[in-house]
Every structure is written in structure tokens, then in C-alpha cells.
Steps between C-alpha positions, in 0.01 A plus 500: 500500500316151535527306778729220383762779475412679827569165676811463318625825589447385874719236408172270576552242226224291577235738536650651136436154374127435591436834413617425139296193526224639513600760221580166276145394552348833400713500228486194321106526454534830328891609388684171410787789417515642830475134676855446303631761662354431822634107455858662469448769804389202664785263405729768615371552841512130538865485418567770750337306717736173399176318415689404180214228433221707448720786370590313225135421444415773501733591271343253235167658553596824381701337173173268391305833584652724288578200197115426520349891532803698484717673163744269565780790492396604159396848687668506827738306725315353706516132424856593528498591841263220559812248350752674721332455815450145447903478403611646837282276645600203353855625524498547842355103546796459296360368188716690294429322171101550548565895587693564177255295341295821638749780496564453140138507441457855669817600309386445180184724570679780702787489201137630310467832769889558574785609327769267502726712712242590735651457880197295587468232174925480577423415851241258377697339301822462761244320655468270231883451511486400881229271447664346237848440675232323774304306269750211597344494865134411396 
């Protein structure tokens, strides 16, 4: 177990986050791959943390990481998962148009994984539907 996760076990959010820092750093001069996913563990702990600012950049990091180095979710979900993060985030800043803007593009690359009655592309997708009935609000 690596530190970041150790700390976040302990419920010490801040310690998890300089600790993936520093993984970041590591990372991006070797494993742009791995610094995606450490951009979206990252944006993550900041949203926990309501730092909603640099969650959502976060967030961004780990979408231009996996776009520039990545598959992009020709052989895995990732970028998915990368697009879904930054939805809830912008959803929960209540930019509802700008997170289906998102949602929809994770959709379209889980709906490449996922069978279309699997419980978690349905739940997905129902949240779709609730942004959608909010994109009136911003």
C-alpha cells in the first residue's frame, strides 16, 4: 500500500494529497499513463477534501493525459472514468450543462465495455437523466 492511501485510510486527507504529489512528479517524467491515473486519484482526494478548485483541475490533467499518451478508451475505460470524475465535479459546482457535456462523453466510451443492461452503465446513465432535468440551473 503507498503512502497516499495509508494517509487516506487515516482519514489524513492532506498528507494523502502531498503524498500523491510527489507520486505525480515521479510519474510524469517516466509513466505519462500512470500520472493520468494519479491526476484522477488526485482530483478525487481533492473533492473529498471540498477543494473543488483544484479537484476539478486536477480532473483536466488526467483527461489531456490520457488524450495526449493514453488509448483514449479504445482498450480500456479509463478516459471514461477520467470524464466521470470531472462530471461529478462539475455537477456538484452545479454546472450541470458542462458535466453532461462530460458524462455523455464517458458514456459513450463505457457503452464500448458494458452491456446495455449492466446495473452500473443504467446507473450511469440515470445520472445523465438527473443532470439533464438540472441543466436549466447552470
Amino acid at each position: 500500500m503507498n503512502l497516499s492511501s495509508q494517509c487516506q485510510i487515516r482519514g489524513d486527507l492532506a498528507g494523502a494529497i502531498k503524498w500523491r504529489l510527489k507520486a505525480i512528479e515521479f510519474a510524469t517524467q517516466s509513466e505519462a499513463i500512470e500520472a493520468a491515473q494519479l491526476y484522477n486519484g488526485l482530483a478525487d482526494l481533492y473533492y473529498k477534501s471540498e477543494n473543488l478548485v483544484q479537484a476539478e483541475a486536477a480532473a483536466r490533467h488526467s483527461i489531456r493525459f490520457e488524450l495526449e499518451f493514453g488509448d483514449c478508451g479504445k482498450t480500456n475505460s479509463n478516459l471514461a472514468s477520467y470524464y466521470m470524475m470531472l462530471g461529478k465535479l462539475l455537477a456538484t459546482q452545479e454546472r450541470f450543462g458542462d458535466a453532461l457535456v462530460s458524462v455523455d462523453s464517458g458514456i459513450a466510451i463505457f457503452e464500448l465495455y458494458y452491456d446495455a443492461q449492466d446495473p452500473f452503465l443504467t446507473n450511469i446513465k440515470a445520472f445523465r437523466e438527473e443532470l439533464k432535468r438540472n441543466c436549466w440551473r447552470g
